[in-house]
C-alpha positions as CSV (number, residue, x, y, z in Angstrom):
1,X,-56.2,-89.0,-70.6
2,X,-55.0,-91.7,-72.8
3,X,-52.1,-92.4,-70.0
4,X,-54.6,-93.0,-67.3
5,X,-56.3,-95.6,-69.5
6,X,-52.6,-97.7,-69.3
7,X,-53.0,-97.4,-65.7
8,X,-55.8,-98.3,-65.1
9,X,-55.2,-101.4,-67.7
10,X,-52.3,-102.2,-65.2
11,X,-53.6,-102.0,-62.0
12,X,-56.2,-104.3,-62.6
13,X,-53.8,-107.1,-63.2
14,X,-50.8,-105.4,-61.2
15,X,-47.9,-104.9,-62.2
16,X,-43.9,-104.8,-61.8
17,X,-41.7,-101.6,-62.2
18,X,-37.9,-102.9,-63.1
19,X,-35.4,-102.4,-65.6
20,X,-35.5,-103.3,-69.1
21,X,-31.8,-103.1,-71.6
22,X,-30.7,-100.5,-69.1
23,X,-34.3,-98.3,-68.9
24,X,-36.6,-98.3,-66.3
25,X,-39.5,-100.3,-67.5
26,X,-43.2,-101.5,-66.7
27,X,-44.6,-104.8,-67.2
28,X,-48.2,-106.0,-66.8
29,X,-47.9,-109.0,-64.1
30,X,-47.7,-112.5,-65.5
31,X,-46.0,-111.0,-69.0
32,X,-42.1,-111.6,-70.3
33,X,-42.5,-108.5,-72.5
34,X,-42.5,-104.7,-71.0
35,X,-45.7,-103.3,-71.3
36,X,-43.5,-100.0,-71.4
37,X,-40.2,-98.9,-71.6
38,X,-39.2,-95.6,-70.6
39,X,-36.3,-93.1,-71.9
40,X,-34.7,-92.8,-69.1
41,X,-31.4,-95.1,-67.5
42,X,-31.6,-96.9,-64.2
43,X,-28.1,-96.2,-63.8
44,X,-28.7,-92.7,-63.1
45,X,-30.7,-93.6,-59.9
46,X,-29.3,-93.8,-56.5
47,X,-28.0,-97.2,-56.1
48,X,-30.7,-98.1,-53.4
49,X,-33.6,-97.3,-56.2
50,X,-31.2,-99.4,-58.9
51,X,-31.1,-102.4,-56.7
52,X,-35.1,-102.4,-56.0
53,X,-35.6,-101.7,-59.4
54,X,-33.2,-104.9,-60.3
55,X,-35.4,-107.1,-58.0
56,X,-38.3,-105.6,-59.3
57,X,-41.3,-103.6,-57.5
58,X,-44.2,-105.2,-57.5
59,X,-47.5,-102.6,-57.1
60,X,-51.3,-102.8,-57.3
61,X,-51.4,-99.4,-55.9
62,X,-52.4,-96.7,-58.6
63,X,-50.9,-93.8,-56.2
64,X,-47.6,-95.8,-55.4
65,X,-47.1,-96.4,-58.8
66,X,-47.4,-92.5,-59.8
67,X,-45.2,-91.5,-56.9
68,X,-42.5,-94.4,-58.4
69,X,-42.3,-93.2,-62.1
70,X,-43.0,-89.7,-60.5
71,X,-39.4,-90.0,-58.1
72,X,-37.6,-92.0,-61.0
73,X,-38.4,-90.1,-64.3
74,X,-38.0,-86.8,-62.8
């Protein structure tokens, strides 16, 4: 359950969903650095999800963010 621990680290503070060198990426809000980077390329996506994901998504919602990386890293 070490993954739900980051989570819930996260959703205390919030947090942004975007893209980092090409990979979709989390950061912690208020931070320059990704709190994590995931394997897998935004370019893949729909070009909808690229754009948002280019703007950034900002959540504070622990269920949003699960369906997000749930919809993107499947």
């Amino acid at each position: 359950m070490k993954k739900n621990r980051y989570l819930y680290l996260a959703l205390v503070f919030g947090f942004l969903l975007g893209i980092h060198e090409g990979n979709i990426a989390l950061w912690k809000d208020g931070s320059s650095k990704p709190f994590r980077v995931f394997p897998y390329r935004a370019e893949s996506l729909p070009e909808a999800d690229q754009k948002a994901l280019e703007q950034g998504i900002h959540l504070t919602d622990e269920s949003a963010l699960i369906r997000l990386l749930e919809d993107y890293l499947s």
